[in-house]
Each structure stands twice: as C-alpha cells, then as structure tokens.
C-alpha positions in Angstrom: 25.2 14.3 -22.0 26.4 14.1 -18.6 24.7 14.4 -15.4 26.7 17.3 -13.9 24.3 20.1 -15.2 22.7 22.1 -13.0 20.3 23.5 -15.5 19.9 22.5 -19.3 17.4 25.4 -21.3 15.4 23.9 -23.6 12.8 24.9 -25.7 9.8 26.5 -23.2 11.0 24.1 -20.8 13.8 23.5 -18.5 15.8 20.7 -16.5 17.2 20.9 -13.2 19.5 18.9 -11.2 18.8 18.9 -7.9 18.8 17.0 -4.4 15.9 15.6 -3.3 15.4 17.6 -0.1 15.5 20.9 -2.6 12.4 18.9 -4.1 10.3 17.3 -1.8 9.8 19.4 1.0 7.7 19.9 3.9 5.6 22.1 2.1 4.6 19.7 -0.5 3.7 16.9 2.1 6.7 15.1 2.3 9.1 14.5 6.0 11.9 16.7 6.0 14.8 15.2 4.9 18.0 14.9 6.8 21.1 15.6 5.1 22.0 12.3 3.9 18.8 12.4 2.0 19.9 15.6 0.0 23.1 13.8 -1.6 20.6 11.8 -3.9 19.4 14.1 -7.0 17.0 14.2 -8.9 16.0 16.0 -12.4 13.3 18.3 -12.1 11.7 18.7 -15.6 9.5 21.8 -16.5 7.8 22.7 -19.6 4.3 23.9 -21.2 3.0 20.8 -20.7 4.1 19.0 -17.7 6.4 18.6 -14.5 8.1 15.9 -13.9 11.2 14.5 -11.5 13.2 11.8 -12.1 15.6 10.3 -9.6 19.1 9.2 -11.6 19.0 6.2 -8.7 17.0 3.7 -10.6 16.3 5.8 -14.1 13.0 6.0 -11.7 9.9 8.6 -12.4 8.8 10.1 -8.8 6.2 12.1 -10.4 4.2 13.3 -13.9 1.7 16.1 -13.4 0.5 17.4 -17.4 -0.3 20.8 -17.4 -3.5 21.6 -15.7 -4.1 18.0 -13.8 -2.7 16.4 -10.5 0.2 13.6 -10.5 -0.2 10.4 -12.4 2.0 8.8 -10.5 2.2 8.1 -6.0 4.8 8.9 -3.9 5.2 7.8 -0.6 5.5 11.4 1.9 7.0 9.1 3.9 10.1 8.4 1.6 13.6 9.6 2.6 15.9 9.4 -0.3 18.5 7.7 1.2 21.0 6.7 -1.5 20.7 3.0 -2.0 17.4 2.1 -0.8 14.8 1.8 -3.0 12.4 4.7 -3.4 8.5 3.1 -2.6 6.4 5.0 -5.4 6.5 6.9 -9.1 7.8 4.0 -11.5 10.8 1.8 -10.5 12.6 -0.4 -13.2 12.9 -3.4 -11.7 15.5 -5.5 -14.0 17.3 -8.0 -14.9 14.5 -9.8 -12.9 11.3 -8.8 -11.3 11.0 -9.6 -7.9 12.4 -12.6 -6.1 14.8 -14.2 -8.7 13.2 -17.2 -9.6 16.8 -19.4 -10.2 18.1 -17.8 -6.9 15.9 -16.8 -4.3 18.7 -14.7 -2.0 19.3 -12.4 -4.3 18.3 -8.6 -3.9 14.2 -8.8 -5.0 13.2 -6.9 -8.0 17.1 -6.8 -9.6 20.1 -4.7 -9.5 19.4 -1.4 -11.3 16.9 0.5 -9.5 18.9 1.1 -6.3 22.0 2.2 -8.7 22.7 5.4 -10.3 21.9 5.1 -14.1 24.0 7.8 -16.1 21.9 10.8 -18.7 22.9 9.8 -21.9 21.0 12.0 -24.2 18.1 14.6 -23.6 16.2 15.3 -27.1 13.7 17.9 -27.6 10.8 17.3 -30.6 9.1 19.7 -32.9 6.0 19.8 -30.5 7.7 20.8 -27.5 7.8 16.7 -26.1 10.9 16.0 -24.1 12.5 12.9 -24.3 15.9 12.2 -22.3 17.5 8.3 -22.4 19.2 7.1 -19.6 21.7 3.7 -19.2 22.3 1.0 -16.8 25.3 -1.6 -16.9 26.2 -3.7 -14.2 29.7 -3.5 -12.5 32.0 -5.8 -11.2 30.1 -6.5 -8.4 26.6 -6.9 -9.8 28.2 -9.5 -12.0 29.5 -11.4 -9.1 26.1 -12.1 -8.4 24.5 -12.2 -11.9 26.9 -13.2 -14.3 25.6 -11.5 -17.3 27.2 -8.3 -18.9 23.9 -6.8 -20.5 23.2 -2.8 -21.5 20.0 -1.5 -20.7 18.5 1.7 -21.6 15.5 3.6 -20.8 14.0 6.7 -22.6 11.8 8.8 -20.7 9.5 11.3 -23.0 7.7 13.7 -21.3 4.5 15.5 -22.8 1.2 15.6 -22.7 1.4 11.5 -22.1 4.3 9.8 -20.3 6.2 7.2 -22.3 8.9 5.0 -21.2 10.8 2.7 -23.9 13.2 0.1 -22.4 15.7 -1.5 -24.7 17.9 -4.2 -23.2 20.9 -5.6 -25.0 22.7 -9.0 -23.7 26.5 -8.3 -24.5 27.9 -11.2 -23.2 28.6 -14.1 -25.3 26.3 -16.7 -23.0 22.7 -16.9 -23.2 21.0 -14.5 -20.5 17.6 -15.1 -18.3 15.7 -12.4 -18.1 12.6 -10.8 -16.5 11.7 -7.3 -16.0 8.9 -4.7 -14.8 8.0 -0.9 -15.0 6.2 -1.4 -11.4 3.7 1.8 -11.4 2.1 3.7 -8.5 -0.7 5.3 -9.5 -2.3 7.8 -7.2 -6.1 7.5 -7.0 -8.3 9.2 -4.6 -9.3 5.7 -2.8 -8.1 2.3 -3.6 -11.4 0.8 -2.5 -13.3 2.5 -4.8 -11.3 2.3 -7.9 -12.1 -0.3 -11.0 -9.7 -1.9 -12.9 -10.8 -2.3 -16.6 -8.7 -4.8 -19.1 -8.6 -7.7 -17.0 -12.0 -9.1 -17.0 -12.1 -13.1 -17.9 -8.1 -13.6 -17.5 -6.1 -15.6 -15.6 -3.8 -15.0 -13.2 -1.5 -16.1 -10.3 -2.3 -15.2 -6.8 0.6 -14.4 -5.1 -1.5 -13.9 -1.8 -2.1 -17.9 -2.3 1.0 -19.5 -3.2 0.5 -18.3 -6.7 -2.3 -20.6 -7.2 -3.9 -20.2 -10.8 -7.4 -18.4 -10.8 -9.7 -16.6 -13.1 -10.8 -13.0 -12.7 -14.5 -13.6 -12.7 -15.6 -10.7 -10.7 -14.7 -6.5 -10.1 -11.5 -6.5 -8.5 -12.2 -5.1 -4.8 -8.9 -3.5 -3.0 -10.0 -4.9 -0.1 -7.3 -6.7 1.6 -3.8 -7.4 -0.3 -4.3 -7.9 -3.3 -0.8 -9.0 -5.7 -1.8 -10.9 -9.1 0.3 -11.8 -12.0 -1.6 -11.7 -15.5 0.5 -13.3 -17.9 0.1 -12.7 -21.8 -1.9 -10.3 -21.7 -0.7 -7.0 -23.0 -2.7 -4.4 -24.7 -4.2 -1.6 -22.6 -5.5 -1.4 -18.9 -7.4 1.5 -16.9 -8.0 2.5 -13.7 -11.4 4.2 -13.3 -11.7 6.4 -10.7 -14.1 8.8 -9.5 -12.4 12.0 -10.9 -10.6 10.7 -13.9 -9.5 7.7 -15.8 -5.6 6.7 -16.2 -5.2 4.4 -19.2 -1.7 2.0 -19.4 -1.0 0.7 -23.0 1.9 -1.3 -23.6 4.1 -3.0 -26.4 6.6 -6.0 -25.6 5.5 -5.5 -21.8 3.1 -8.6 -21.9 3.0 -9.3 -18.1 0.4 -7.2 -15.9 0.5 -7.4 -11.9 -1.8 -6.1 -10.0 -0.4 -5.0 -5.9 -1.7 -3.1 -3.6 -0.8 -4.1 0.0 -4.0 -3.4 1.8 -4.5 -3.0 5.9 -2.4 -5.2 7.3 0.9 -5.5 5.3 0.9 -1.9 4.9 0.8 -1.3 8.8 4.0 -3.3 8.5 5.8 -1.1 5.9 7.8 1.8 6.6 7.2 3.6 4.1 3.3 2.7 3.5 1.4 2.9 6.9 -2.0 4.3 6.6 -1.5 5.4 3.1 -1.9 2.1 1.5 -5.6 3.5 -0.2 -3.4 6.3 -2.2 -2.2 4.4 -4.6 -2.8 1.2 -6.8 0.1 -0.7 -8.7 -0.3 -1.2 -12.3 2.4 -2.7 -13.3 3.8 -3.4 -17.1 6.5 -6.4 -17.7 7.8 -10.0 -18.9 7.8 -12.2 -16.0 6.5 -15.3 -14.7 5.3 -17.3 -17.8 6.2 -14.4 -20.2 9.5 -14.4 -18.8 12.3 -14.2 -21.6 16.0 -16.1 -22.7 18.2 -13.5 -24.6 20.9 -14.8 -26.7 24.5 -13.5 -27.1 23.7 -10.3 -29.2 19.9 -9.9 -28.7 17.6 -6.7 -27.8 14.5 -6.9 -26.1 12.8 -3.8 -26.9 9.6 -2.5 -24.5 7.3 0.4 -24.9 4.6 2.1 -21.8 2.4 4.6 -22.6 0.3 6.4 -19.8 -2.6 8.9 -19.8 -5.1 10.7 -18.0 -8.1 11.5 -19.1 
C-alpha cells in the first residue's frame, strides 16, 4: 500500500496522512512550524485503543498514547520537522549502525535510514482491533557510495493496547555485511532525577562519558549529570519506575541496552533539548558494541520490542 492516502478507514480506527505542522501545533505545546516544516508527513493513527503518529522519515514513532493514559514516548516541543534532519524524540531506527560507525568514524552517526523516507508497505488490521502497518528501507545509489552494502530492512509497527516494533533486516548483496542497529527510545517521565531504572542491577557496561571504560552497575542509577551506558548482552526486560506509572521494555534479538540522558550541561548545548533534558530518559533496545553482528550474503536478522505502561 502506498503512501499517498489521505485517509485509510479501518475497523474503529482510522489513518491519516498528514504534515507535521497539521499535527503538532501550538496548541499542543509544540513551536509553530514554518512552512518547510509542513512538507514532512506524518501518519496519524486513531483507534479504540490508542493514538499514535508516525513520521514516514525514519519509519520513526513521535508518539503512543493507549486509550485513557498520557504518551509513552517524548518529543522534543522544540522540534521542527525539517525534512532531513533527524527528529530528537519518539523512537528513531538508527541502522545499518548505531551511532558513530565504528570502521569509519566520518560517517553520518547513527546510520542512513532515519533521516530518509521509508515507503508503507502493508497496513493489517487483527481480529482484536490491533493495527499493525510495515514499513521498508533500502538504500540508494548514494547511501551505497558510502556503505557499500545493498541490504532490505523492514519495520512493522503494531499499535494496541502495547506498542510493538519488529525489525527484520535482510543483506541482499552477495558480500558479507557489518552490522549494528538500535530502536533509540525517549520515554517521557515526569522527572529524570527521580526515575529508577530496574533490569540493570549487577551488569556491566561501557561508559561512554569515560572513554567507554568498563564498569559495573553497583548502585541506583541517578540522572544526575550525563549519563550514556552501553549494556551489552543483556536482553530480557527493563523498566522505568516512575512516580505515576511504570513503563516496561522487553525485547527479543535486541540484546544491547543504552542508557542516555544528556543532563545540565550537554543539553544547554542542544537545540533541540535545552531545559527539557529531565522530560525524558533513553531506553534504548539494539545489537551494538560487543553484540554487534556479521550478516552473510542471504541472511535475516530478525528483532522484536515490546513496550507497556502500567
């Protein structure tokens, strides 16, 4: 299915493509947006049980409210959509590597495809109402000029009660393909600094605020300062306890965990951040670092995300 609709009717539930200006207005919190901003849409999805908008740049989720709570997910008010840039909150797919490429450092950080328009493939609607709508990324001419891998990727976005991405990349070329990836999720909380972080307790993990020295999470993670840590191998499910509400991240094939938040000082720094740094916590699910992965002519890599609210 194409991404020209303007509206698809579903089931108690509908999809809408719009621009992002018609979206996130004023109103709602956000800047106004100029008019180059409103050239970069987005699908508005609305059913029984949830709202959601997902930006076709980057197959991204911008936000997940379930029926009768507030938004899983943070986005910046200070964003402006401009097509191209990179969108600072909701979940970006950061792929075919995860932040600065390893085997080439000047490289664009975090990959190719979330700054690209992805294409609607499919949009699938189960006996309970769920929603589930794939979307597909393959690099052009010029993307392989600078990573020289012809690889499909494909993201399924199923929206109910529960958010769930699945990621499925293929490596279609005949030469053995490095890879790395990340669903890099803002959470919104109602204060970083008071938020706990349960799943993590006893691991190790690289310190990217030390040189990526190797510690060991001993103590309650305090968002303090910047805080960016890389928890290899460890999978499974993580929370983020809050005062109101607990958010629970459970994962398959997304092995990596990194933990960001940019605290005071960065975030003073950043555009798009500013004083707003103790909205939001990254969570992030992915293969990366140690967990990082080789794909041979012909292989899929096949990972799963599953987030709640409770």
């Amino acid at each position: 299915m194409a991404a020209s609709i303007d509206v698809l009717e579903l089931r108690n539930a509908q999809i809408h493509l719009r621009p992002a200006s018609a979206v996130f207005t004023e109103a709602e919190g956000f800047l106004a947006l100029n008019s180059t901003s409103a050239d970069l849409p987005v699908l508005e999805c609305i059913s029984d049980k949830c709202r959601a908008i997902i930006s076709l740049q980057g197959a991204q989720v911008l936000s997940f409210r379930p029926a009768g709570k507030t938004d899983l997910l943070w986005l910046s008010p200070l964003s402006q959509f401009h097509a191209g840039d990179a969108i600072r909150g909701g979940i970006p797919v950061c792929l075919p590597w995860f932040g600065v490429n390893r085997r080439q450092a000047d490289l664009p950080k975090h990959g190719l495809a979330r700054t690209q328009l992805w294409s609607l493939d499919d949009v699938q609607q189960a006996e309970d109402d769920t929603i589930a709508l794939r979307l597909v990324f393959r690099p052009n001419s010029e993307d392989l000029a600078l990573f020289p891998y012809a690889f499909l990727a494909e993201l399924t976005i199923e929206l109910g009660n529960e958010l769930r991405l699945s990621l499925r990349i293929i490596n279609e070329g005949r030469d053995t393909m490095p890879l790395s990836f990340a669903l890099h999720s803002y959470f919104s909380v109602s204060d970083a600094q008071v938020v706990n972080i349960d799943g993590i307790a006893g691991r190790e993990y690289l310190d990217n605020c030390q040189s990526l020295s190797r510690c060991v999470q001993s103590d309650k993670l305090v968002f303090d300062r910047e805080i960016d840590r890389v928890y290899e191998a460890v999978g499974g499910r993580q929370a983020i306890v809050d005062a109101a509400r607990h958010i629970a991240i459970e994962g398959r094939g997304c092995d990596t965990v990194v933990i960001w938040n940019p605290g005071a000082a960065l975030a003073e720094k950043m555009a798009d951040v500013g004083l707003h740094y103790r909205e939001y916590v990254c969570v992030e699910r992915g293969m990366a670092f140690g967990d990082e992965l080789e794909l041979a002519a012909g292989e899929v890599v096949l990972a799963d995300m599953l987030l709640s609210l409770n």
